[in-house]
C-alpha positions as CSV (number, residue, x, y, z in Angstrom):
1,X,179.6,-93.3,118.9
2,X,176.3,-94.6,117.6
3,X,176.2,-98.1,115.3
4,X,175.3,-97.6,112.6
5,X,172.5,-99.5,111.0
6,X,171.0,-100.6,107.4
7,X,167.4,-101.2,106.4
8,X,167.8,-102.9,103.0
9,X,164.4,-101.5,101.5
10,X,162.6,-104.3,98.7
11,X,160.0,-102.5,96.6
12,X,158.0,-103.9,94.0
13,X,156.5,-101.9,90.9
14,X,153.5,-99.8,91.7
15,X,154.4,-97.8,94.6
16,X,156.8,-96.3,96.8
17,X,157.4,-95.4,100.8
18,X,157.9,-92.4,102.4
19,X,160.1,-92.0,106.3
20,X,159.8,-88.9,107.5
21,X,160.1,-86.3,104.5
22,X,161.8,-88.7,102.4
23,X,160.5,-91.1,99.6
24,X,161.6,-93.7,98.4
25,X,160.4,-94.8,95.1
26,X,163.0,-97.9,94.0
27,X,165.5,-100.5,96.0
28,X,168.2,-99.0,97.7
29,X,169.8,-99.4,101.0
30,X,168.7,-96.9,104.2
31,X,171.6,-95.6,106.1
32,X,170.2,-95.5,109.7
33,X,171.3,-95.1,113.4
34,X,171.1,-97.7,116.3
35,X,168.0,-97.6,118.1
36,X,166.0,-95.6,115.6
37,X,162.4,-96.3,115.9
38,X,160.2,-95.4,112.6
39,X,156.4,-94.9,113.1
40,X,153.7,-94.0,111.0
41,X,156.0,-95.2,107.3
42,X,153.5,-94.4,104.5
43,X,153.0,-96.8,101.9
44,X,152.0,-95.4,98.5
45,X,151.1,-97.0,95.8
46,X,150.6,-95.5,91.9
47,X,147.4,-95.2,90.5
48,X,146.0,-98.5,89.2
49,X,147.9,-100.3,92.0
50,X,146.9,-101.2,95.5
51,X,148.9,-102.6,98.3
52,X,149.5,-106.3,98.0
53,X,151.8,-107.1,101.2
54,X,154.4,-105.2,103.8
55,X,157.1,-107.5,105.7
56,X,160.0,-107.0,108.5
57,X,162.6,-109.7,108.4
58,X,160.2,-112.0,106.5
59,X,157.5,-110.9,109.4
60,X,154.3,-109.9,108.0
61,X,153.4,-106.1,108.9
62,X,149.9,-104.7,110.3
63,X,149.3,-102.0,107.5
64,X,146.7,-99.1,108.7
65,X,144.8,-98.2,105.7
66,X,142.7,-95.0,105.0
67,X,140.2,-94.2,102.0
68,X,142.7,-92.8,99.7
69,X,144.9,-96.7,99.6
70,X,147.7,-95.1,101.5
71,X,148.7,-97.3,104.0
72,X,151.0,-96.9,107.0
73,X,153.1,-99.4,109.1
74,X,155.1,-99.2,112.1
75,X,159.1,-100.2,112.6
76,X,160.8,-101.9,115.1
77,X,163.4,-100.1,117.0
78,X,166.8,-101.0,115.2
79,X,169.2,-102.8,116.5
80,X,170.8,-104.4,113.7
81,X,170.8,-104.6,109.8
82,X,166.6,-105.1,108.6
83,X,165.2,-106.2,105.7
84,X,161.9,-103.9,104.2
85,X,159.8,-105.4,101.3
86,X,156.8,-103.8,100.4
87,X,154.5,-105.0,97.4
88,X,151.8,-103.4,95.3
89,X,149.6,-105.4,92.5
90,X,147.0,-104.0,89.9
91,X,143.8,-102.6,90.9
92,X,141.4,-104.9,88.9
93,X,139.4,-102.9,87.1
94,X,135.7,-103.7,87.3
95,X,135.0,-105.8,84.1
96,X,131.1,-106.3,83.7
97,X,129.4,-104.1,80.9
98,X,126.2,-103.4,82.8
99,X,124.1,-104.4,80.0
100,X,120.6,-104.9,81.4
101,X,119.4,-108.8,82.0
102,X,117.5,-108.8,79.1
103,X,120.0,-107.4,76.5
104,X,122.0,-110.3,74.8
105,X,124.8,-109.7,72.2
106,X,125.5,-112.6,69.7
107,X,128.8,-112.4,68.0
108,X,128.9,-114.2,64.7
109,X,132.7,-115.4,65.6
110,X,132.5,-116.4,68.9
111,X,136.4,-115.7,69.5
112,X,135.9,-111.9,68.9
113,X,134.2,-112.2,72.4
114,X,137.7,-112.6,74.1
115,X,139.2,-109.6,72.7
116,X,137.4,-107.5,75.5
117,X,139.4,-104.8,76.7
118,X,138.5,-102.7,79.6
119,X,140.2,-99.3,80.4
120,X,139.1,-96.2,83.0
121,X,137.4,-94.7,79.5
122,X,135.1,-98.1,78.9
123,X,135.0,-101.2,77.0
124,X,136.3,-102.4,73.4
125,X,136.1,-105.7,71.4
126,X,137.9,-105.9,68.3
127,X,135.2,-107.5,65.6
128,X,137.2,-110.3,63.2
129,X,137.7,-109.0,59.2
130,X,134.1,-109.7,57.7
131,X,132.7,-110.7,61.0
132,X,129.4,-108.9,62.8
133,X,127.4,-108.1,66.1
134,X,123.9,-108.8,66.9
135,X,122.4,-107.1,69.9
136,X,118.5,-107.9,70.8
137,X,116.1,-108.5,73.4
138,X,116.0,-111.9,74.9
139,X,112.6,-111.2,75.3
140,X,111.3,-109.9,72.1
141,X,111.3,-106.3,72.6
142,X,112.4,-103.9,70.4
143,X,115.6,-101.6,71.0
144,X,117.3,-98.7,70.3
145,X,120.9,-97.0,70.9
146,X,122.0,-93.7,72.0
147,X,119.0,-91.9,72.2
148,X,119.0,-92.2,68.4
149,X,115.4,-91.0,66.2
150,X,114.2,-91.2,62.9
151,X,111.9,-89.2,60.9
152,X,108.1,-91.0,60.8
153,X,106.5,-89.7,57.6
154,X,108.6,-86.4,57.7
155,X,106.1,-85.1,60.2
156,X,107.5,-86.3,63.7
157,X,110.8,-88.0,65.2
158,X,110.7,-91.4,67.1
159,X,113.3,-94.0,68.4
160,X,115.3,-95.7,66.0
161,X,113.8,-99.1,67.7
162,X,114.7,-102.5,65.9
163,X,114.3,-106.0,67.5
164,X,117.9,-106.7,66.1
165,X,120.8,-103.9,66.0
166,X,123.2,-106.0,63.5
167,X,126.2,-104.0,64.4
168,X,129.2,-104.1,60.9
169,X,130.6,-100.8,61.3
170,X,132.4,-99.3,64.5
171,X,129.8,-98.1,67.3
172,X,130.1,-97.0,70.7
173,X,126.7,-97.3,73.2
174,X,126.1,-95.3,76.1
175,X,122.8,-96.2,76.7
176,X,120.0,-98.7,75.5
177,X,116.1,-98.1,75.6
178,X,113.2,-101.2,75.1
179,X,110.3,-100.8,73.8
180,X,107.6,-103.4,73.6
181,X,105.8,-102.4,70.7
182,X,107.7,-99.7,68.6
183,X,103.9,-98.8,66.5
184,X,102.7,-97.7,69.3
185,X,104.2,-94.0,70.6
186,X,102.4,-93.9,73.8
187,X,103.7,-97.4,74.7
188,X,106.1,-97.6,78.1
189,X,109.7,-97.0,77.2
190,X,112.5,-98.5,78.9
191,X,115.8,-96.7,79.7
192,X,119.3,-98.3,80.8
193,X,122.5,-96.1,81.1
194,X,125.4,-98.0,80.9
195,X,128.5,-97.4,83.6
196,X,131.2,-97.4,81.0
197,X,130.6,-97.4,77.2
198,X,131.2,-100.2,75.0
199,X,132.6,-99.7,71.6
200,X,132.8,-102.3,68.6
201,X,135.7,-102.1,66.3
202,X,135.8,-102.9,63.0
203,X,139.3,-102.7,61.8
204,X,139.7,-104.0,58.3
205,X,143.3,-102.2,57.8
206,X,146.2,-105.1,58.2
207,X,149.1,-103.6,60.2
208,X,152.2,-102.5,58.9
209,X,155.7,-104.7,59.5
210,X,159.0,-103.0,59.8
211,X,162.3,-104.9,60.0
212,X,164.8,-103.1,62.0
213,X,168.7,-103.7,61.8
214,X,170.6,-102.2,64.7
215,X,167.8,-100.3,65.8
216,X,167.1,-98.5,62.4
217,X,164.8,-99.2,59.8
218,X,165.7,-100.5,56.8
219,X,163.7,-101.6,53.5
220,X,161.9,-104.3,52.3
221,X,163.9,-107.6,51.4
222,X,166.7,-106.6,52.9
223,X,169.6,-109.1,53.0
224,X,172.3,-110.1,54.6
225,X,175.3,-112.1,54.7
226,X,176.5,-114.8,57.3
227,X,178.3,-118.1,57.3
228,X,175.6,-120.7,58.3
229,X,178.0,-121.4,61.6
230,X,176.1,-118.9,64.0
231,X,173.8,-120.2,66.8
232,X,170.9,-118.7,65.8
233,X,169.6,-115.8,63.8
234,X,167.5,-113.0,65.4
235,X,165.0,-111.1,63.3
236,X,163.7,-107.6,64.9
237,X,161.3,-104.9,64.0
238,X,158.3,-103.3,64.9
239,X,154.2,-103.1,63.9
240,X,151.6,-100.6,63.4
241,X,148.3,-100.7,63.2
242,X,146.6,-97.6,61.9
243,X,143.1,-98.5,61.9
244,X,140.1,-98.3,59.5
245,X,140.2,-95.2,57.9
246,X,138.1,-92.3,59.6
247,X,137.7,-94.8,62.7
248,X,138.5,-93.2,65.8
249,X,139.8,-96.5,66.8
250,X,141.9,-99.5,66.0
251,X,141.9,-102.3,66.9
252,X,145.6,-102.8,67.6
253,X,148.9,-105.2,66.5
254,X,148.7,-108.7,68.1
255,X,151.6,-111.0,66.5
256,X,153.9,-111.6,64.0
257,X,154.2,-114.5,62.1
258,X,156.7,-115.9,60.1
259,X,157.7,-118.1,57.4
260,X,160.7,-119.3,55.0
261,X,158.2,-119.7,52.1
262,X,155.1,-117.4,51.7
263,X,151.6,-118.3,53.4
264,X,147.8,-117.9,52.7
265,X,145.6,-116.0,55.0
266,X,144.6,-119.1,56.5
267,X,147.6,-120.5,57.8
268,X,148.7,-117.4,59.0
269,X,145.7,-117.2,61.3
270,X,146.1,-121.0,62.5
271,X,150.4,-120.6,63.0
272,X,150.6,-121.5,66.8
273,X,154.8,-122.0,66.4
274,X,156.4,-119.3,64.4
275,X,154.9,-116.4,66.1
276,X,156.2,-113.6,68.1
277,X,154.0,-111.5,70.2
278,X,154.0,-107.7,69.8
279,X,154.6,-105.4,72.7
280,X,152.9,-102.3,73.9
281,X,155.6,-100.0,72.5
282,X,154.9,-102.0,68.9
283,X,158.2,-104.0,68.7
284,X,158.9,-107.4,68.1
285,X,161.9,-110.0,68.2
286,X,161.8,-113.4,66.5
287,X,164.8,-115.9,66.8
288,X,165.7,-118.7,64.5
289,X,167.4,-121.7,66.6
290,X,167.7,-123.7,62.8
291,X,169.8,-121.8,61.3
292,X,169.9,-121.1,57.2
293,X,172.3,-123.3,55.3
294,X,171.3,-121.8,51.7
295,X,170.3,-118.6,51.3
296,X,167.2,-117.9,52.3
297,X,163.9,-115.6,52.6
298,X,161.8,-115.2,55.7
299,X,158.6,-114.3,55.1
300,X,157.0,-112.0,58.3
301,X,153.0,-111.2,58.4
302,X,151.7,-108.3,60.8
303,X,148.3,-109.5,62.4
304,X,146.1,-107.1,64.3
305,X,143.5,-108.0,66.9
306,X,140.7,-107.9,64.1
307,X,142.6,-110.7,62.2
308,X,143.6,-108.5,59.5
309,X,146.5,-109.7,57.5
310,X,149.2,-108.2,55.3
311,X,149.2,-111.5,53.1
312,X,149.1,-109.2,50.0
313,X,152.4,-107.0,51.2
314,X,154.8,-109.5,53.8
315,X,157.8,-108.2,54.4
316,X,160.7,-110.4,53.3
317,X,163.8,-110.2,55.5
318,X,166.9,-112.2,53.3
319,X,169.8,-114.0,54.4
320,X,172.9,-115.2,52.1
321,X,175.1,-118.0,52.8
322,X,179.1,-117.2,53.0
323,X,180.8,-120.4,53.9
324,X,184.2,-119.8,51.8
325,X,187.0,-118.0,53.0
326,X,188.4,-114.7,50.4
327,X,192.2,-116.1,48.3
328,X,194.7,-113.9,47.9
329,X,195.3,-112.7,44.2
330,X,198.8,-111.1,44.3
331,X,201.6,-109.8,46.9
332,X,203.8,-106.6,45.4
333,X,207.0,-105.0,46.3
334,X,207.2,-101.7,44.2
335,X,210.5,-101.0,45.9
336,X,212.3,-104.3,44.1
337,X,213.1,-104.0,40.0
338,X,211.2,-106.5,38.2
339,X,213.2,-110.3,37.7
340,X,215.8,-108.9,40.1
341,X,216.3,-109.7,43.8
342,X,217.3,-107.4,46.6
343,X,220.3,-107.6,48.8
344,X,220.0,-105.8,52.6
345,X,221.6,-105.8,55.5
346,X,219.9,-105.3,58.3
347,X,216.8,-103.0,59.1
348,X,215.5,-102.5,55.6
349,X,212.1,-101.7,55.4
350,X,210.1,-103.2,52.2
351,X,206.3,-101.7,51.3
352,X,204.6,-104.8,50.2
353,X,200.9,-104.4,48.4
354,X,198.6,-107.3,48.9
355,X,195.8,-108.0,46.6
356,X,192.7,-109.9,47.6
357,X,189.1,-111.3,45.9
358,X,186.1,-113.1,47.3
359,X,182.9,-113.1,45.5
360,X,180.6,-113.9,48.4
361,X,179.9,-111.2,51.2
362,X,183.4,-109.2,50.2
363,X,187.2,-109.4,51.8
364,X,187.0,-107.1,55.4
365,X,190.8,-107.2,56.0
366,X,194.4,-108.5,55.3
367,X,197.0,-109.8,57.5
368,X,200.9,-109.9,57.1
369,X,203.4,-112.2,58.4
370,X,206.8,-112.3,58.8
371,X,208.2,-116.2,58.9
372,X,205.0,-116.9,60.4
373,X,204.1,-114.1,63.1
374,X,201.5,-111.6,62.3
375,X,202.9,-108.3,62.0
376,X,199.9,-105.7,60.7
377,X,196.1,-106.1,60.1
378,X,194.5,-103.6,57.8
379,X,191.0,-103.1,56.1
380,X,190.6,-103.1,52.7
381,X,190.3,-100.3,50.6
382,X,188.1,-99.6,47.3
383,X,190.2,-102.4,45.3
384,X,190.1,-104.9,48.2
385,X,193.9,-104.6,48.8
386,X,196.2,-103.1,51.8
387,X,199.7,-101.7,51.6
388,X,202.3,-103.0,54.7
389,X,205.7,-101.7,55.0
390,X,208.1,-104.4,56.7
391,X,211.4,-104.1,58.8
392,X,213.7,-107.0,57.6
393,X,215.7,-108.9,59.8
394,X,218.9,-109.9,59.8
395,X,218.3,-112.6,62.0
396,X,215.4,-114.4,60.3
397,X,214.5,-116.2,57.0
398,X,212.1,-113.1,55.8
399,X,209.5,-114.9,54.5
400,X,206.3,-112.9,53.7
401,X,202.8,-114.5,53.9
402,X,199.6,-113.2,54.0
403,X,196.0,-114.0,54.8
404,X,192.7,-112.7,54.2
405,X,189.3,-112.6,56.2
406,X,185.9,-111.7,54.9
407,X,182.8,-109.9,56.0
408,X,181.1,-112.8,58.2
409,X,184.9,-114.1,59.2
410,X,185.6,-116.3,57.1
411,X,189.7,-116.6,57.6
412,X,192.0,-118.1,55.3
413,X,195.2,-119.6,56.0
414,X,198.5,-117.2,55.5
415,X,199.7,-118.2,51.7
416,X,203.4,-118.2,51.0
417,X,204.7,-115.8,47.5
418,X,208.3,-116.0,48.4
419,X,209.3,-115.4,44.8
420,X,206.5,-112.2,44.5
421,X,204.6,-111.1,41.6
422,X,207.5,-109.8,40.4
423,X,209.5,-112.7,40.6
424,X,212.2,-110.7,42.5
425,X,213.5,-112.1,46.2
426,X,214.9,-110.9,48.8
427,X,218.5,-112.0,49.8
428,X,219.9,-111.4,53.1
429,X,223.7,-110.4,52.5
430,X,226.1,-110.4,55.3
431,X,229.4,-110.9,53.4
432,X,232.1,-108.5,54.1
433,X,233.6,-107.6,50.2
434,X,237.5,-108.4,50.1
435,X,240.3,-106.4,47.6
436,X,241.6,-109.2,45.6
437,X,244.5,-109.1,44.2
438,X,244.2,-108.3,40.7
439,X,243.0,-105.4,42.3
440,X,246.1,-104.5,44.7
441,X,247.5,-104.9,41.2
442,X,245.9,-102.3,39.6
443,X,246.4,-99.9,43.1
444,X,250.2,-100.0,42.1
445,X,249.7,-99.0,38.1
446,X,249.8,-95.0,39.0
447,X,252.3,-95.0,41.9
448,X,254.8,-96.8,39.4
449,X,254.0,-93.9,36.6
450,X,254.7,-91.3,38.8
451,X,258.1,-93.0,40.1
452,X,259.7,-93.4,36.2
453,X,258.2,-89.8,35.5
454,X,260.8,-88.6,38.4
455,X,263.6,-91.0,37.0
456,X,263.4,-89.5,33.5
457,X,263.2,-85.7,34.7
458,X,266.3,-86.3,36.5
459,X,268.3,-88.0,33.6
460,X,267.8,-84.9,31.4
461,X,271.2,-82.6,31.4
C-alpha cells in the first residue's frame, strides 16, 4: 500500500491554484499519494492582483508566466509531507492623469491634492468645504474643457476658451484644448485626450452618524447605564455620506471624531487623538480606555473627505453611572397569620415574597438563602419583587436571607428579616405531646357513669 502524503497549501488573498481539474481557492491541506509528481500547477490570481511569489519547502519556485498573469509552476515528486505558499499583491493601478506638460492645476488648499483617488473608471479629488480649483496654461494660452462652445453674438458657436477654468462646482474632464489667441477663429487649436477622466468633487453635505447598540440602530442621545468598574467602554456605529445634492458623486466618510464636551468646526478638523477611522462598508468602533466616573455625554462628529462637518447635528451617545447596589424593602410569608409564629415539623414548604428598590439603573434579580446557602435566583417582575417557596428543614436553623443585584451587577449582601414583615417566625417543633394526668382523670369520668348506671338498674326490685 501506497504512503500517503500531505501538501499543506498557504495561499494569500488574491488568487487561487488549480492541480489537475481542481481549484483551490483558500488554505487547506491536499491529501496526496507517494511519489506523485504535479506539473504544469496554475497559478491564478483575481482581477486587480498579480502574482507576488510561489515557494516549496521555503524554496523559491520558477513561475512560467503567459499574457493573461496566469502563471504555472512545477512540483517535486513527493516523498514526504510539503509545504505550498503562493502569494498575490495588488496590481498598481497606473496613477498619472496625463494632463499635457503645459496644463497646471492650482488648488487653493493644497491638502485637497492628496485626496486623489484612482479607480479602472478614472480619477477623483475631493475639493475642501469652500475651497476651489484653478486649471491654466503655464504658458499663457487660453483653454477650454470638454469640447464645450458658446454662442459669439448669437450668430456662430466657438470654444468656451479662458486663460483660467476656476473650477467650484463638481466637473469631470475628458479632454482639454489650447488655444493661443481665443479672438482669433482661424488660430491653431490644440487637442489633448486624457487616458482616464478626472472629476472634482465638491461635497458640501456633512455625513450622517449612526450609533449602533448590539448591531441595531438606535436614536440620538441614547444612554446607558454601567458601574464605572468596566475596563473600557466601546462606542459603535456607522457613517454615510450622501453627497451634494444632484451630484453624481460624493466625496465619501473619512473619520469620526469624538468628544465628552461639544467642539467647533475647527478642532474637529485638527483632532489627531480621538478619532476613529471609517471603513469601506461605513462602520466605525471607538473605545474609551478612561472610563466615565459621572455620567457622561460623548459627543461623535461624522467627517467626510471634503471636510464637511456635522457640528450643527453631533450625535450624543450617554452613559450613567450606577455604583450602588439595589436594598431590599420587605420579605413576606402570606402562608403565616400576622404577629403569630409557625410550628412545623419537617418538610414544610413556606412561599416567601421578596420586595426590592434601587433608584439607579433598576433591580435585575433576587436571591434566597437558607442559613446562608443560596437556594433560587429569580428576575424581577413589574413591582421589582420575586416569589420563592422554601422546604424547611428539620435539621437547620431556617434562617431566610435575601440579596439583590441590579442591572450593571451591582450585588448586595444577603440581609437577615428573621422576624418578617409580619413579625411572625418560624419555630421548629419536635416535641412529642404527652397525656397528663389531669387528663387520664378526665378519661375515667364516663367509664365511672356508666358503671353506677348498671349498679342502680340492678338494685331496683
Amino acid at each position: 500500500m501506497l504512503k500517503k502524503v500531505k501538501i499543506k497549501l498557504e495561499l494569500s488573498e488574491g488568487g487561487g491554484i488549480q492541480i489537475g481539474d481542481t481549484a483551490y481557492n483558500k488554505s487547506e491541506e491536499i491529501d496526496c499519494k507517494y511519489g506523485d509528481t504535479f506539473e504544469n500547477v496554475k497559478i491564478i490570481p483575481k482581477p486587480g492582483y498579480i502574482i507576488k511569489s510561489a515557494t516549496w519547502n521555503d524554496g523559491e519556485l520558477t513561475i512560467l508566466q503567459d499574457e493573461d498573469t496566469v502563471g504555472k509552476v512545477s512540483l517535486p515528486a513527493l516523498k514526504e509531507d510539503a509545504a505550498l505558499t503562493v502569494s498575490f499583491e495588488q496590481a498598481e493601478v497606473e496613477q498619472e492623469a496625463q494632463f499635457p506638460d503645459d496644463i497646471e492645476i492650482v488648488f487653493s488648499n493644497a491638502q485637497d491634492e492628496n485626496t486623489r483617488e484612482v479607480s479602472e473608471d478614472g480619477i477623483t479629488y475631493s475639493i475642501s468645504k469652500g475651497q476651489t480649483v484653478t486649471i491654466k496654461s503655464k504658458s499663457g494660452k487660453s483653454i477650454s474643457f470638454n469640447n464645450e462652445k458658446k454662442s459669439v453674438l448669437g450668430a456662430f458657436w466657438v470654444r468656451d476658451y479662458e486663460q483660467n477654468k476656476i473650477l467650484d462646482s463638481e466637473k469631470t474632464i475628458n479632454n482639454i484644448w489650447e488655444l493661443e489667441s481665443p479672438w482669433n477663429i482661424f488660430a491653431n487649436q490644440i487637442g489633448y485626450e486624457l487616458k482616464k477622466p478626472v472629476t472634482f468633487i465638491f461635497d458640501t453635505v456633512p455625513p450622517t452618524v449612526t450609533v449602533t447598540e448590539n448591531g441595531k440602530a438606535v436614536e440620538n442621545g441614547y444612554k446607558t447605564w454601567i458601574t464605572g468598574k468596566e475596563d473600557n467602554i466601546v462606542i459603535t456605529g456607522n457613517v454615510t455620506d450622501a453627497g451634494t445634492e444632484g451630484s453624481n458623486y460624493l466625496s465619501g466618510a473619512d473619520r469620526v471624531v469624538w468628544s465628552t464636551e461639544p467642539l467647533t468646526e475647527d478642532k474637529i478638523l485638527a483632532e489627531e487623538e480621538h478619532v476613529a477611522a471609517v471603513t469601506e462598508d461605513g462602520t466605525f468602533s471607538i473605545q474609551i480606555d478612561v472610563v466615565p466616573q459621572e455620567d457622561t455625554e460623548v459627543y461623535l462628529y461624522g467627517v467626510d473627505k471634503a471636510s464637511n462637518v456635522n457640528v450643527d447635528g453631533p450625535v450624543i451617545r450617554g452613559y450613567q453611572v450606577d455604583k450602588s447596589a439595589p436594598v431590599i424593602t420587605d420579605i413576606q410569608a402570606p402562608s403565616l397569620i400576622e404577629k403569630r409564629n409557625v410550628y412545623y415539623t419537617r418538610d414544610a414548604k413556606v412561599t416567601f415574597t421578596v420586595k426590592t428598590a434601587d433608584e439607579q439603573s433598576g433591580v435585575k434579580s433576587i436571591t434566597i438563602y437558607q442559613d446562608g446557602v443560596a437556594k433560587a435566583t429569580k428576575n424581577v417582575d413589574s413591582s421589582n419583587s420575586a416569589t420563592f417557596t422554601v422546604t424547611l428543614s428539620d435539621t437547620a436553623e431556617n434562617k431566610i436571607t435575601a440579596s439583590a443585584t441590579d442591572k450593571v451587577g451591582n450585588t448586595m449582601a444577603p440581609e437577615n428579616y428573621g422576624s418578617f414583615a409580619n413579625g411572625a417566625k418560624i419555630v421548629h417543633d419536635i416535641t412529642v405531646p404527652e397525656i397528663k394526668q389531669t387528663l387520664r382523670f378526665f378519661m375515667w369520668i364516663p367509664i365511672w357513669k356508666e358503671l353506677l348506671h348498671i349498679t342502680r338498674s340492678r338494685m331496683k326490685p
